[in-house]
N, CA, C and O of each residue as an XYZ file, in Angstrom:
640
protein
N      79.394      2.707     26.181
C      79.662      1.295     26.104
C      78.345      0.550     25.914
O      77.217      0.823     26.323
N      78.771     -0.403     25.228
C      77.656     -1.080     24.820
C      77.117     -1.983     25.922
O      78.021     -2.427     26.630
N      75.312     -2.561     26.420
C      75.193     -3.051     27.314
C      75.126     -4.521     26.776
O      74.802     -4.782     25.617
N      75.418     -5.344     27.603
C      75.556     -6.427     27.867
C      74.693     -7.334     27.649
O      73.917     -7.472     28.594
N      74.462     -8.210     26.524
C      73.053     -9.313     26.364
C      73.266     -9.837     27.465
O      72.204     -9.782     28.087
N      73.948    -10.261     27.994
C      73.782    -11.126     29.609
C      72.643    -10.281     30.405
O      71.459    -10.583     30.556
N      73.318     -9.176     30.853
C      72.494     -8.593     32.187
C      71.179     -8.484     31.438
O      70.234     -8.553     32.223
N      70.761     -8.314     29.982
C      69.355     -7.585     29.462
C      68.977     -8.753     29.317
O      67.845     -8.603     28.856
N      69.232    -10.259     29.433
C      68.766    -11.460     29.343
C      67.932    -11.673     31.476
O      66.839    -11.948     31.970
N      69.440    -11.297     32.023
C      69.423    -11.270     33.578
C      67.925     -9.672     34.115
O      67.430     -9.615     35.240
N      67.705     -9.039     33.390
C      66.354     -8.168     33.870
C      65.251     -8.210     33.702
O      64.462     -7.465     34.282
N      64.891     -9.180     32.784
C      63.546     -9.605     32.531
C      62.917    -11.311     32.704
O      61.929    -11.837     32.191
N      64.094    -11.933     33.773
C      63.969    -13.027     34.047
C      62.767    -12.818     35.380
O      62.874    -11.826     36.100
N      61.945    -13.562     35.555
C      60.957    -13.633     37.004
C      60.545    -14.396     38.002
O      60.478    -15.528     37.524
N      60.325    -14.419     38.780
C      59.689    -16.583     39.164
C      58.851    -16.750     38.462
O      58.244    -17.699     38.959
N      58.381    -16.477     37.623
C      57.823    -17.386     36.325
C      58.663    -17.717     35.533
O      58.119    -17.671     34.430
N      59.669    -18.025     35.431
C      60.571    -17.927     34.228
C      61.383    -19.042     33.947
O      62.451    -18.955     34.553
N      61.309    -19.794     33.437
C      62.180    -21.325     33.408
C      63.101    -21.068     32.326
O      63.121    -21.432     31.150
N      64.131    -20.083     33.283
C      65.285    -20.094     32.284
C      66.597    -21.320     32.175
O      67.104    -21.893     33.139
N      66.946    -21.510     30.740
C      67.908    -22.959     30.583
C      69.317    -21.983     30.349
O      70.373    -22.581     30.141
N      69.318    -20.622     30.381
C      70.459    -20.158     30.411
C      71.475    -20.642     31.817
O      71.223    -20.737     33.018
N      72.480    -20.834     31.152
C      73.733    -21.027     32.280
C      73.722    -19.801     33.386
O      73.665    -18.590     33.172
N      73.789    -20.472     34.567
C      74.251    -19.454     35.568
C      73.155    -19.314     36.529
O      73.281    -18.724     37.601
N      71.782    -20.023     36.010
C      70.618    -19.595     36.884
C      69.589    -20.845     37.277
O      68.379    -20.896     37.057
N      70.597    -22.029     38.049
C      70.354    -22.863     38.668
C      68.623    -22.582     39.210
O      68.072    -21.484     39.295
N      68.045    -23.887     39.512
C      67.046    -23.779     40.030
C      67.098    -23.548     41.941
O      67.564    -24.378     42.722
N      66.617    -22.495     42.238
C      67.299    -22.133     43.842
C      66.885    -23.209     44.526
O      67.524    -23.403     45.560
N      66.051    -23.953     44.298
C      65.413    -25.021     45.101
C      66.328    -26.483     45.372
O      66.068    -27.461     46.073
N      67.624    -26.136     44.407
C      68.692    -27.263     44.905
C      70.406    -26.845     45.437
O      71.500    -27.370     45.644
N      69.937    -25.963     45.458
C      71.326    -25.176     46.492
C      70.938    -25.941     47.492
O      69.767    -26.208     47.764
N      72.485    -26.538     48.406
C      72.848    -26.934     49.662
C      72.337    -26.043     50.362
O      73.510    -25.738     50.150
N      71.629    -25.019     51.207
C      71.716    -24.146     51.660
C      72.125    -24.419     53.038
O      72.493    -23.416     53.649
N      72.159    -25.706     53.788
C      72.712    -25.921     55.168
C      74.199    -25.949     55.149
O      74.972    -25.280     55.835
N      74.497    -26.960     54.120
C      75.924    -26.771     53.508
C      76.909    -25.673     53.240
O      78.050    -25.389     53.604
N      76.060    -25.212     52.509
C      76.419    -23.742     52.023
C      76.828    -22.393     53.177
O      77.708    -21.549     53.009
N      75.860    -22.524     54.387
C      75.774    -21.977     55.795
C      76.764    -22.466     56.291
O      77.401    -21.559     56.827
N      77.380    -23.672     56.441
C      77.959    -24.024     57.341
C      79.281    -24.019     56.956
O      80.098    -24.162     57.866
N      79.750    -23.874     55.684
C      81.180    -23.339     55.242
C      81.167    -21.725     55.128
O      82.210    -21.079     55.026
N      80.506    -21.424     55.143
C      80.388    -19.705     55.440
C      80.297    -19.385     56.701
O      80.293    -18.167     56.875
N      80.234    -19.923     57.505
C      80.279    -19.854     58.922
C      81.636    -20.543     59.463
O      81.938    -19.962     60.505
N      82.295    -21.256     59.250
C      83.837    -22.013     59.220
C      84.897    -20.754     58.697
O      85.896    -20.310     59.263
N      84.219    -20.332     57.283
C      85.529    -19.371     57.015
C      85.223    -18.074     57.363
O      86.020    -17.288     56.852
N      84.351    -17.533     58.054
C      84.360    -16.324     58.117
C      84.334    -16.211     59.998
O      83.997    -15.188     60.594
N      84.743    -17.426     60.634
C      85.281    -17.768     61.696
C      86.608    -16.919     61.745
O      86.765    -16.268     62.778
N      87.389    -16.848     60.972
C      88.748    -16.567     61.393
C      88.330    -15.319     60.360
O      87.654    -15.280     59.332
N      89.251    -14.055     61.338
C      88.961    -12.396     60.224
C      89.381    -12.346     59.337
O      88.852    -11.628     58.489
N      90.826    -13.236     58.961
C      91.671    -13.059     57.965
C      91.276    -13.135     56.492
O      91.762    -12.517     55.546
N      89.991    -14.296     56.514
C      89.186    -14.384     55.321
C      88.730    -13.384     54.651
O      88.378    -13.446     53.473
N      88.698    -12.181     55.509
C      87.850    -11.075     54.929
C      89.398    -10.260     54.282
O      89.210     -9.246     53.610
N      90.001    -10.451     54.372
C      91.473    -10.041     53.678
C      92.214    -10.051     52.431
O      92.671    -11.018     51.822
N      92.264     -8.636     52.112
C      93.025     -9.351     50.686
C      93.734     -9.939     50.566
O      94.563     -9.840     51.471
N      94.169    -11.291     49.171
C      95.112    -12.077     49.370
C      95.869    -11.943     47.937
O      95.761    -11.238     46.934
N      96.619    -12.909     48.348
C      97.728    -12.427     46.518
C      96.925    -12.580     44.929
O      96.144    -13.405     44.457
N      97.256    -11.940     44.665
C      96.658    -11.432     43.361
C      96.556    -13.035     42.419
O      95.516    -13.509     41.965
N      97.613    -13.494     42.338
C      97.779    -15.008     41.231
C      96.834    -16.000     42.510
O      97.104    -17.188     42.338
N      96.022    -15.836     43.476
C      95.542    -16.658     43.997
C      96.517    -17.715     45.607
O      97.709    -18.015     45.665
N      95.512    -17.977     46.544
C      96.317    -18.546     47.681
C      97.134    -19.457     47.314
O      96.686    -20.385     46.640
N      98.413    -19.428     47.632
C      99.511    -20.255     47.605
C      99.542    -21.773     47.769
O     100.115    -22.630     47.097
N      98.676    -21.876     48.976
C      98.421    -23.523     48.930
C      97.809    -24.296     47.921
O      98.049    -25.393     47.415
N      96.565    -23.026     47.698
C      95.645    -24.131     46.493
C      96.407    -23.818     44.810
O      96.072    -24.089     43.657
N      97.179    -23.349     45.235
C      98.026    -22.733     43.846
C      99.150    -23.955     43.649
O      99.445    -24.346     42.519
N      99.798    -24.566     44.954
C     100.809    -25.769     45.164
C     100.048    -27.022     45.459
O     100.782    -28.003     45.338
N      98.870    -27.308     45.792
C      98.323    -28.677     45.518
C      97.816    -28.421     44.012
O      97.883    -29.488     43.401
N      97.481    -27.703     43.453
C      97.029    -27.472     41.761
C      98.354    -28.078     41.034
O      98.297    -29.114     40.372
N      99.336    -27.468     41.187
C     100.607    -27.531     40.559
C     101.142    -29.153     41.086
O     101.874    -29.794     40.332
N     100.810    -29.598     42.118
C     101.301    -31.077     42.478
C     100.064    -31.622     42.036
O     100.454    -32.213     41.029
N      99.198    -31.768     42.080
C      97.800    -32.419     40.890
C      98.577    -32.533     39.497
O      99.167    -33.579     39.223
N      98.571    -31.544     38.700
C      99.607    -31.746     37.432
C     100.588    -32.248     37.187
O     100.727    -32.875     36.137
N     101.564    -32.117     38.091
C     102.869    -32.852     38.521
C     102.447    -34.670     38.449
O     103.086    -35.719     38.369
N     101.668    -34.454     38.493
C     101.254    -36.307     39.289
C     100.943    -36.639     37.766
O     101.645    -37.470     37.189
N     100.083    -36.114     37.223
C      99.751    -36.156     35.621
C     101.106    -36.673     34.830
O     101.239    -37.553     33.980
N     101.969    -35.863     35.386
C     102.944    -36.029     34.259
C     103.374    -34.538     32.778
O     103.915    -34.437     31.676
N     102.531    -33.550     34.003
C     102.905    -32.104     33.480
C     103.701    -31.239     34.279
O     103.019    -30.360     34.806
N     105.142    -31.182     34.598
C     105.409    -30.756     35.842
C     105.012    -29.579     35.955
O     104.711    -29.024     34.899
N     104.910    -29.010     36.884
C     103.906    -27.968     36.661
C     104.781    -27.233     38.786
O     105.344    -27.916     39.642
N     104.507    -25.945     38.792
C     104.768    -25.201     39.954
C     103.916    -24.532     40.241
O     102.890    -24.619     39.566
N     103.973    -23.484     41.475
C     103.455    -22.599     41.825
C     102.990    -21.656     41.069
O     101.902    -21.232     40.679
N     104.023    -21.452     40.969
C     104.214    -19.660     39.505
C     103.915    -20.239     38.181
O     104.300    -19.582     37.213
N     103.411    -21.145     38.003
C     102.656    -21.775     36.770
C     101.223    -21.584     36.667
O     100.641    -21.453     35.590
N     100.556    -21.566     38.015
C      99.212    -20.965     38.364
C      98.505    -19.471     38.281
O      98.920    -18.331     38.492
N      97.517    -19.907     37.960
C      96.968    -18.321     38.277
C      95.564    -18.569     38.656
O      94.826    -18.905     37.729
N      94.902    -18.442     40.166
C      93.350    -18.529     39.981
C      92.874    -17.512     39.909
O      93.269    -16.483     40.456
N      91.392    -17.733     38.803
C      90.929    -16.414     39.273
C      89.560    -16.665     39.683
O      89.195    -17.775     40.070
N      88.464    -15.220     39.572
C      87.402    -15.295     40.518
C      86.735    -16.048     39.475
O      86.046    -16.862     40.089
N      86.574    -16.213     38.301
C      85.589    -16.636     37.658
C      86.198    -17.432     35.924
O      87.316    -17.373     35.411
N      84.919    -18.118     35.424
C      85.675    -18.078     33.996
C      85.708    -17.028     33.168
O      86.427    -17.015     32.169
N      84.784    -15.871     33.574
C      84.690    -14.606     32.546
C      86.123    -13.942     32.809
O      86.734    -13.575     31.806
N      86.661    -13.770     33.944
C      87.900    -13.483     34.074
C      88.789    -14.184     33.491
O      89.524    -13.488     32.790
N      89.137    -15.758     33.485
C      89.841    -16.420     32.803
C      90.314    -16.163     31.463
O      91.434    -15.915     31.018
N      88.619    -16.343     30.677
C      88.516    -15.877     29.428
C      88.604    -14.652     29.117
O      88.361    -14.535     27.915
N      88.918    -13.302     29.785
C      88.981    -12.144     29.664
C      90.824    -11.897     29.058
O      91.206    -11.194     28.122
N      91.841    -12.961     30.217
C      92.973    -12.666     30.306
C      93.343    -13.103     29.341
O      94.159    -12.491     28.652
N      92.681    -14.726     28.869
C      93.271    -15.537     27.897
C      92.980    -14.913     26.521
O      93.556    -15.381     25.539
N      92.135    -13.900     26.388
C      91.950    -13.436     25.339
C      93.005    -11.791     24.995
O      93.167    -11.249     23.901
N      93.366    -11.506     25.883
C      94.471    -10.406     26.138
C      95.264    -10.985     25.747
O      95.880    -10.285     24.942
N      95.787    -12.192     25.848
C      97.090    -12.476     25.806
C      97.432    -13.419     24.752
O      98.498    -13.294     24.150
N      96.813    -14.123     24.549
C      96.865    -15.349     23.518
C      95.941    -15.155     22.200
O      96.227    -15.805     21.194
N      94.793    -14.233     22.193
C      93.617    -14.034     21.037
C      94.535    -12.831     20.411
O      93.927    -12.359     19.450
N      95.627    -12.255     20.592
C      95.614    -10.644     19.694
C      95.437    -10.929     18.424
O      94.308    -10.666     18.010
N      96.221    -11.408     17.621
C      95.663    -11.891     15.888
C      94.303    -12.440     16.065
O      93.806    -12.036     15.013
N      93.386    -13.062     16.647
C      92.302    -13.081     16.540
C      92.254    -14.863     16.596
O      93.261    -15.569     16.558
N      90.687    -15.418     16.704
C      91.063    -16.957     17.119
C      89.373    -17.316     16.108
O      88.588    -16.531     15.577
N      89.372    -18.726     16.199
C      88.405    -19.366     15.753
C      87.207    -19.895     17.229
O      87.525    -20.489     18.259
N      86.127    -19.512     16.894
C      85.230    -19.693     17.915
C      83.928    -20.885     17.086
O      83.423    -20.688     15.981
N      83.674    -21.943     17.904
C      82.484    -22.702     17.390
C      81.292    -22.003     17.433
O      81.072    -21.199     18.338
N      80.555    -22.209     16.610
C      79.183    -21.326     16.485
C      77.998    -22.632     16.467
O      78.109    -23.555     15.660
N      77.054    -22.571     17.303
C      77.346    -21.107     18.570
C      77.805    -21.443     19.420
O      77.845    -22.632     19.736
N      78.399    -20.336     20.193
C      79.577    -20.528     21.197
C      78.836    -19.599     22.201
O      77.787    -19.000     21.964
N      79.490    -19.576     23.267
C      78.977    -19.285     25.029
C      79.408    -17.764     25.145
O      80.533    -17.264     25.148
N      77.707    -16.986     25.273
C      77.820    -15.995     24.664
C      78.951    -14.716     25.845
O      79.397    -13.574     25.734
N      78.971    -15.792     26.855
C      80.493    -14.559     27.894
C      81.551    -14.596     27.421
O      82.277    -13.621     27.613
N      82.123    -15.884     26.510
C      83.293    -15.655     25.783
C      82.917    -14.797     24.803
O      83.840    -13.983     24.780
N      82.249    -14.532     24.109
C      81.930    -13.505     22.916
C      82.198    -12.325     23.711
O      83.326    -11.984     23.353
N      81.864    -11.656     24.433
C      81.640    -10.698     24.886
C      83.173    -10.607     25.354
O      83.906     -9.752     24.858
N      83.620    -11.476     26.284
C      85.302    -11.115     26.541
C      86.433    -10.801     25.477
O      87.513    -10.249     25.690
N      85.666    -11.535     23.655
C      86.578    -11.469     23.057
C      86.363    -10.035     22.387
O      87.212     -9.248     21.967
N      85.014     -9.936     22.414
C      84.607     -8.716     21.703
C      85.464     -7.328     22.569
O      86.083     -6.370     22.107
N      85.175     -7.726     23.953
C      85.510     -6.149     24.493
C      87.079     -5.705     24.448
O      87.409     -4.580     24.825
N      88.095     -6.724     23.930
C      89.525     -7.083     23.904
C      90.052     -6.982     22.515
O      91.239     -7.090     22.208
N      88.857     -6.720     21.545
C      89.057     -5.896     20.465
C      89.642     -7.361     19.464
O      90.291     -7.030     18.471
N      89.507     -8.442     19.611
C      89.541    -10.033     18.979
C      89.398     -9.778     17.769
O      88.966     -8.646     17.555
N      89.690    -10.692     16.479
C      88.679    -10.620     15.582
C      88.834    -11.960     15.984
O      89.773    -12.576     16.488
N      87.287    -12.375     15.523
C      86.705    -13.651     15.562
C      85.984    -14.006     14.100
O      85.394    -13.203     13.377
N      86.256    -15.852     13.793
C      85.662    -16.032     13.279
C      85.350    -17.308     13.694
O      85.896    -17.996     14.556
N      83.957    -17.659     12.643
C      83.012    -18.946     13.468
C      83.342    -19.969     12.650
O      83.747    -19.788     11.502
N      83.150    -21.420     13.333
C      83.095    -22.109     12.610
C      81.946    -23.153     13.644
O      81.630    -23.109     14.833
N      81.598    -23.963     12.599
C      80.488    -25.133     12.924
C      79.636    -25.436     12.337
O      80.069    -25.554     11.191
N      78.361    -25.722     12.354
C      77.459    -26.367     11.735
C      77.454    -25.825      9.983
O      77.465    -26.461      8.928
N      77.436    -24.625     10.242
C      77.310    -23.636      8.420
C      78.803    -24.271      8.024
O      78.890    -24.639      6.853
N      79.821    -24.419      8.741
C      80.924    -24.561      7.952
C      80.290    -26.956      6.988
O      80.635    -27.688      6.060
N      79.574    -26.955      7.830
C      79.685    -28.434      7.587
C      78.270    -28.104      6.428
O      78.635    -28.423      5.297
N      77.117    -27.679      6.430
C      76.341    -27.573      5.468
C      76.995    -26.759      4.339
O      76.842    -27.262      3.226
N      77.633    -25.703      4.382
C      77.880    -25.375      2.912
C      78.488    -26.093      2.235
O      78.418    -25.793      1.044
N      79.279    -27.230      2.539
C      80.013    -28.300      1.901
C      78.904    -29.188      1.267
O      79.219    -30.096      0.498
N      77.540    -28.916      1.602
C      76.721    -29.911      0.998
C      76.711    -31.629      1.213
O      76.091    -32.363      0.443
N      77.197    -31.943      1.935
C      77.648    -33.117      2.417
C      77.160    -33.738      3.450
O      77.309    -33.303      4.592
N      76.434    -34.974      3.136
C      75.343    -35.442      4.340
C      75.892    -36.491      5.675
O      75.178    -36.994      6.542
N      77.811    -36.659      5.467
C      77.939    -37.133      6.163
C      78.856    -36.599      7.261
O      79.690    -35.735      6.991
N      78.736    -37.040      8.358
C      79.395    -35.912      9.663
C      80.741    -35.841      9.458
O      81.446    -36.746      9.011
N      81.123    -34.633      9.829
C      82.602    -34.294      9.813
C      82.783    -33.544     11.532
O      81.924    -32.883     12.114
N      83.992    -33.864     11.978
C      84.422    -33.628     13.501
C      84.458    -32.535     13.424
O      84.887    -31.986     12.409
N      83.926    -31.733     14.696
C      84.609    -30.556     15.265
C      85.634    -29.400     14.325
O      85.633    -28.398     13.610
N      86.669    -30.720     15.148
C      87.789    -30.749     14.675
C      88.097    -30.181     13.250
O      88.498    -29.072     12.897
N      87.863    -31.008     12.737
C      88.053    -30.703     11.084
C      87.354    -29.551     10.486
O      87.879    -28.906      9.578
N      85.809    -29.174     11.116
C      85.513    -28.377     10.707
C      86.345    -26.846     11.068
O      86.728    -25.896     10.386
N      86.374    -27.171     12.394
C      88.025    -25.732     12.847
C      89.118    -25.583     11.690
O      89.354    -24.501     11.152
N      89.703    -26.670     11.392
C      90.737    -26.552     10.739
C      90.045    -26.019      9.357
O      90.698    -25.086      8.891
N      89.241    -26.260      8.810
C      88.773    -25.670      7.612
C      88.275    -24.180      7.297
O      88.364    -23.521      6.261
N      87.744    -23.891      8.490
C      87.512    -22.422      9.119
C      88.540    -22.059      8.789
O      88.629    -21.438      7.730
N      89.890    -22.366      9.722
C      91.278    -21.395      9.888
C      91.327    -21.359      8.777
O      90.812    -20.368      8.262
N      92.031    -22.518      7.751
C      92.656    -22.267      6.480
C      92.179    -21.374      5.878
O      92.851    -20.538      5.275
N      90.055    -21.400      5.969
C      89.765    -20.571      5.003
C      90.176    -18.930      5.013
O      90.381    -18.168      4.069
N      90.208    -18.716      6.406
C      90.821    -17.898      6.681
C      92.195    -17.230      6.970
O      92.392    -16.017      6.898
N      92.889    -17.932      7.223
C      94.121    -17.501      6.625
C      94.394    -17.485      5.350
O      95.388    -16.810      5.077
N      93.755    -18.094      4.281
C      94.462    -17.865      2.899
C      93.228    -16.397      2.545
O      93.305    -16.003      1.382
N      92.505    -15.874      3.164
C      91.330    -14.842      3.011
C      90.108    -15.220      2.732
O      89.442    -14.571      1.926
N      89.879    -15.731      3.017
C      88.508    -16.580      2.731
C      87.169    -16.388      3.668
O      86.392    -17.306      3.930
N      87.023    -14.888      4.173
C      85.987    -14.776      5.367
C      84.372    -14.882      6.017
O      83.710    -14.686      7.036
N      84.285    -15.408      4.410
C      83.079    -15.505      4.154
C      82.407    -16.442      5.610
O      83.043    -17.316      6.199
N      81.093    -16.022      5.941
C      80.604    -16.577      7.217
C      79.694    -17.664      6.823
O      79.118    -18.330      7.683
């Protein structure tokens, strides 16, 4: 298996290192009293240390679902799913919803690449190259540039 640009980005980082990659806050603004003192609240009671249901705790799964509800999305319990992270999120959502393959902005956040890659995705990019090869000096949305991506690609058009 192939290794991971994350972690080979994550082994040669140092305290010299003023990295702007996501994920590697400056430690010097962590709550750390804060932080102590809810780790000390929940690990008060043993049960915390316990496995719990797989789709995530029930309560924060039914105030989530009544948050939405209030929106004007009715929304339930069994409509939820938390998980531990967004790499997980994006791991499932790409199992389940990416199989024909999806449009990704370039550049895009390189843990979704990697979730879509390892889930066997095809991906294609769209963004800035999709707006310069048009030659055209005035801005075009997001948006539009996605939709021009897809088409090009669905009618075969894969050129990058």
């Amino acid at each position: 298996m192939k290794r991971s640009f994350i972690r080979e980005i994550l082994e040669v980082i140092d305290t010299d290192t003023i990295s702007f990659a996501g994920g590697l806050p400056d430690e010097n603004l962590f709550p750390m009293q804060a932080i102590a003192a809810s780790a000390q609240s929940v690990l008060s009671d043993p049960k915390s240390l316990q496995y719990s249901f797989s789709a995530g705790i029930n309560g924060l799964r039914d105030k989530l679902a009544a948050y939405y509800t209030a929106l004007g999305l009715e929304t339930s319990r069994d409509n939820i799913l938390i998980t531990t992270g967004a790499q997980q999120a994006l791991d499932l959502i790409s199992r389940v919803y990416f199989k024909e393959g999806t449009v990704v902005e370039s550049p895009a956040y390189l843990g979704a690449l990697n979730a879509f890659n390892a889930n066997g995705c095809q991906l294609a990019q769209a963004g800035a190259r999709d707006h310069l090869a048009k030659k055209v000096f005035h801005p075009i949305s997001r948006e539009q540039a996605v939709h021009e991506r897809i088409e090009r690609v669905r009618i075969g058009h894969h050129a990058q």
